[in-house]
C-alpha positions in Angstrom: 0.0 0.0 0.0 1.4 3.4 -1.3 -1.1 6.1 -1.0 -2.7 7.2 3.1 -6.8 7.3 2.8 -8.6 9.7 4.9 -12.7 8.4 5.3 -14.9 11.0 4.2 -18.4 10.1 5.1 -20.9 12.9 2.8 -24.0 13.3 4.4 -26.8 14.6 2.0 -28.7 17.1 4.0 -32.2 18.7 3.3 -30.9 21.5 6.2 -27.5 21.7 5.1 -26.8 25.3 7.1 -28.0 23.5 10.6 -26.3 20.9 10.0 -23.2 22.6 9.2 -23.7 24.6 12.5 -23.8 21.7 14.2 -20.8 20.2 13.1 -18.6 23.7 13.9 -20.6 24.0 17.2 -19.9 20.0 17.5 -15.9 21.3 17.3 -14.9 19.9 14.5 -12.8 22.4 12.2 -14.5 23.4 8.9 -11.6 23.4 6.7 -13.6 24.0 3.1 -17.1 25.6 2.4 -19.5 27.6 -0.1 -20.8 31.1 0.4 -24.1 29.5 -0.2 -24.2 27.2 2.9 -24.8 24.5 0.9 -21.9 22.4 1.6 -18.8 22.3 3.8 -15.4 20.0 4.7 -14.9 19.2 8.3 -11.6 18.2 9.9 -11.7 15.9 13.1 -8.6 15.0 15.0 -8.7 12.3 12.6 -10.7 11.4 9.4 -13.0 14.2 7.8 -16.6 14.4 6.9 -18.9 16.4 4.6 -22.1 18.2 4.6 -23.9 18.3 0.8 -27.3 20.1 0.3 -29.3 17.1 -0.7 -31.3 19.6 -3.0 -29.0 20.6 -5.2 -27.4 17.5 -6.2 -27.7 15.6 -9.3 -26.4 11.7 -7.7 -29.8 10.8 -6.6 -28.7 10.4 -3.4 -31.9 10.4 -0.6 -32.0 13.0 1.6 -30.8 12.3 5.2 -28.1 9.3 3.8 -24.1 9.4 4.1 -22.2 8.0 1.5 -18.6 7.1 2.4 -16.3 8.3 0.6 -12.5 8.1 0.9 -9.5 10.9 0.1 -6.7 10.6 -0.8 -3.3 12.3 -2.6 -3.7 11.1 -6.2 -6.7 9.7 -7.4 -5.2 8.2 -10.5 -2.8 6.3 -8.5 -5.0 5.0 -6.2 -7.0 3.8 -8.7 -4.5 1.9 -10.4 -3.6 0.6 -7.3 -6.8 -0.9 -6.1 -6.8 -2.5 -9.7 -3.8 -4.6 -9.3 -5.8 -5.6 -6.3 -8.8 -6.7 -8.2 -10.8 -3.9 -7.5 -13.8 -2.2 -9.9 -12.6 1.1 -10.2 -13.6 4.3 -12.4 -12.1 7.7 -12.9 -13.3 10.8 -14.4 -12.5 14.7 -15.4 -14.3 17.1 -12.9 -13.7 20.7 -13.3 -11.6 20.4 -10.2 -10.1 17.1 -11.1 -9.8 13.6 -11.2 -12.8 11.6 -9.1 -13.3 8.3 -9.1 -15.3 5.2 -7.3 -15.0 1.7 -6.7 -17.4 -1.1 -6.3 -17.4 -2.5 -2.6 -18.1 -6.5 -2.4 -21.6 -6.5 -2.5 -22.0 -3.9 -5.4 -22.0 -0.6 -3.8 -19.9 2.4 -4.8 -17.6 4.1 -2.5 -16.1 7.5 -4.0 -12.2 8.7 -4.2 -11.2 12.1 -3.9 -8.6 14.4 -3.9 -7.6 15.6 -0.2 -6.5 19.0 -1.4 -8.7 21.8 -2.4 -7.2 24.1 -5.2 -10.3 25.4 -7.0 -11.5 28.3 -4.6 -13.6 29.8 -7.2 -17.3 30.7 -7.3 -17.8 31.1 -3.6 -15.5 28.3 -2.1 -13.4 29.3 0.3 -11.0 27.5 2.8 -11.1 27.9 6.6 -7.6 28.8 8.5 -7.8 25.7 11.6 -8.2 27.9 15.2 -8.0 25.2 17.2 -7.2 21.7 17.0 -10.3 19.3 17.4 -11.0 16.7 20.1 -12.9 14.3 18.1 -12.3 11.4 15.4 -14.8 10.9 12.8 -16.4 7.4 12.8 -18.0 5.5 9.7 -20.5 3.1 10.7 -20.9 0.6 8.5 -23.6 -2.2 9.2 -23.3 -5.8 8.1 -24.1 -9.5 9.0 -20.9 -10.3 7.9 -18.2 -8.4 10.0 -14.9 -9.9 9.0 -15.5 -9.8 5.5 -16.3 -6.5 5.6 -13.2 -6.0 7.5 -10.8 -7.9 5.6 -12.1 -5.5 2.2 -11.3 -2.8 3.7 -7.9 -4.0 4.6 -7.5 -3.1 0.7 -7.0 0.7 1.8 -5.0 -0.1 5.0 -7.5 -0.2 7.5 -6.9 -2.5 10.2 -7.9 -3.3 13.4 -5.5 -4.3 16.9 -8.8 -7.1 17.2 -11.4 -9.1 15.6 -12.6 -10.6 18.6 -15.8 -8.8 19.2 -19.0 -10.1 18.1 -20.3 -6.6 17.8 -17.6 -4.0 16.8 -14.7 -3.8 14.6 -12.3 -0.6 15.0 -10.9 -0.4 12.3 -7.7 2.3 11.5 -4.9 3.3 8.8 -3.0 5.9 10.6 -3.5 9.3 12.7 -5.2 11.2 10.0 -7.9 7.9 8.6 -10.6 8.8 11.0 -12.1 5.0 11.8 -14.3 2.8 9.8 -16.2 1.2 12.5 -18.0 -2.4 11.7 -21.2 -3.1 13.3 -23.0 -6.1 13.6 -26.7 -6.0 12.1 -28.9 -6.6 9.1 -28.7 -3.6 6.3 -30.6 -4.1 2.9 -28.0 -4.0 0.6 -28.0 -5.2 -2.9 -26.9 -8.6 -4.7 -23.4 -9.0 -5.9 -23.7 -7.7 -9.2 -20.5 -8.3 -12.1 -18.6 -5.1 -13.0 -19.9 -2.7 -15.5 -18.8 0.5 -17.1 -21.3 2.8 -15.1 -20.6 1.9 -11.9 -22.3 4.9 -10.6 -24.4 3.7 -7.1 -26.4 2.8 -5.7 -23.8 4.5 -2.7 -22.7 3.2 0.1 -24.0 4.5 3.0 -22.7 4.7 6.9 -23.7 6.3 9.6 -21.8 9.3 11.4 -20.4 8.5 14.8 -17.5 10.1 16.8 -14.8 8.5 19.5 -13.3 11.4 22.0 -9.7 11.8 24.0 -11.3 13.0 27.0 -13.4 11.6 29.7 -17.2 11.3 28.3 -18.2 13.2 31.7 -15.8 16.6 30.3 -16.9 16.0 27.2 -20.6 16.0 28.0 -20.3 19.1 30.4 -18.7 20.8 27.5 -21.6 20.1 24.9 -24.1 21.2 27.0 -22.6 24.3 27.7 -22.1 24.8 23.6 -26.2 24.6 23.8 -26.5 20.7 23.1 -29.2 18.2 24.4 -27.2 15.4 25.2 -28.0 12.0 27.2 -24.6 10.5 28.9 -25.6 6.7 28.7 -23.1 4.9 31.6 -23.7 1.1 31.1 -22.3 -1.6 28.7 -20.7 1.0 26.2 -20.6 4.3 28.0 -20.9 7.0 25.5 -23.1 10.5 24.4 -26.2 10.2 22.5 -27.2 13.0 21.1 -29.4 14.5 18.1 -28.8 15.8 14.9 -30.8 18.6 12.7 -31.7 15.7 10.0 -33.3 13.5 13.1 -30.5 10.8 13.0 -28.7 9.9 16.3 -25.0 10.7 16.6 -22.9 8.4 19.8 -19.5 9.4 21.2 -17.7 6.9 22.3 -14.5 7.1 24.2 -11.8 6.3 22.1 -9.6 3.0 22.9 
């Protein structure tokens, strides 16, 4: 393995303002953004995320869903790359580069993108960082079959220190990859399907979850104090619950 990957979870938002406000309020750094509010970049400790006005967007995406997404330096390279390994993958022009996908085991697309932003044209701006963040980013990605899932991802170094646990698989590829974190459970997902030339969905969709440095208790404190409802859950898995502006859940856990 050559090139670093970064995850970068994109979640489709029919609010995307509030829910960009709730990321920078979260304390996670926005590092990229339009004018318009309709989509942003955000920098955790490690791994990144992004916030897409699902009304302006042409992917089909449904409003509400993350699609996972990975950066990285060179797109080109990493597709060629994931080839040898017996990946599908496809590349393309965009008007700020090369963007590509590839096809995860069961037929769904996960996208590859450049981790540097050069085309700061037509309201895009970039975001000086003012203070380090606390939190990693977390992909949550649901499947019946956790060690497969784990060993595919193994194709962009993401690994985990265990496999043991019936329920979760952390699973990381340095101090920038965020964590890809595999939970047991049922997702509708479709068949295996043979590799085409489209290759364009449907996406592969995760849900957003974070892991924290500090004690849950600080942590907590500290939310509320920024204005957030938050419940502090102190059995089996301790961690934060909490609310987003779309209506999906968000946990912090404490990171291992």
């Amino acid at each position: 393995m050559i090139l670093p990957y970064v995850i970068w979870p994109l979640r489709f938002s029919p609010n995307a303002p509030a829910m960009i406000d709730f990321y920078t309020r979260l304390g996670l750094h926005k590092s990229f953004s339009h004018d318009n509010g309709t989509f942003a970049t955000f920098l955790g400790r490690s791994g990144t995320l992004g916030v897409h006005d699902a009304l302006n967007t042409e992917s089909g995406v449904v409003p509400q869903h993350t699609a996972l997404n990975f950066a990285t330096t060179d797109v080109v390279l990493a597709a060629e790359e994931l080839t040898e390994l017996g990946h599908h993958v496809k590349v393309w022009d965009e008007t700020y580069g090369k963007q590509g996908v590839v096809a995860s085991r069961d037929g769904r697309v996960i996208g590859l993108n450049g981790d540097s932003q050069e085309d700061l044209y037509g309201g895009y701006r970039t975001h000086p960082e003012e203070e380090a963040p606390s939190l990693d980013v977390v992909a949550v990605c649901v499947t019946s079959e956790m060690k497969a899932e784990a060993a595919w991802f193994a194709s962009f170094g993401f690994v985990a220190s265990s496999y043991d646990d019936p329920w979760w698989i952390g699973l990381h590829a340095g101090e920038r990859s965020g964590v890809i974190g595999i939970h047991a459970g049922e997702v509708d997902s479709p068949s295996a399907r043979e590799a085409d030339d489209d290759l364009f969905g449907p996406a592969y969709e995760v849900r957003i979850g974070f892991e924290t440095h500090e004690p849950l208790e600080v942590l907590d404190a500290r939310l509320r104090d920024a204005g957030f409802e938050t419940t502090l859950v102190t059995e089996d898995a301790p961690h934060i619950e909490l609310t987003d502006p779309d209506g999906e859940r968000i946990e912090i856990h404490r990171a291992p």
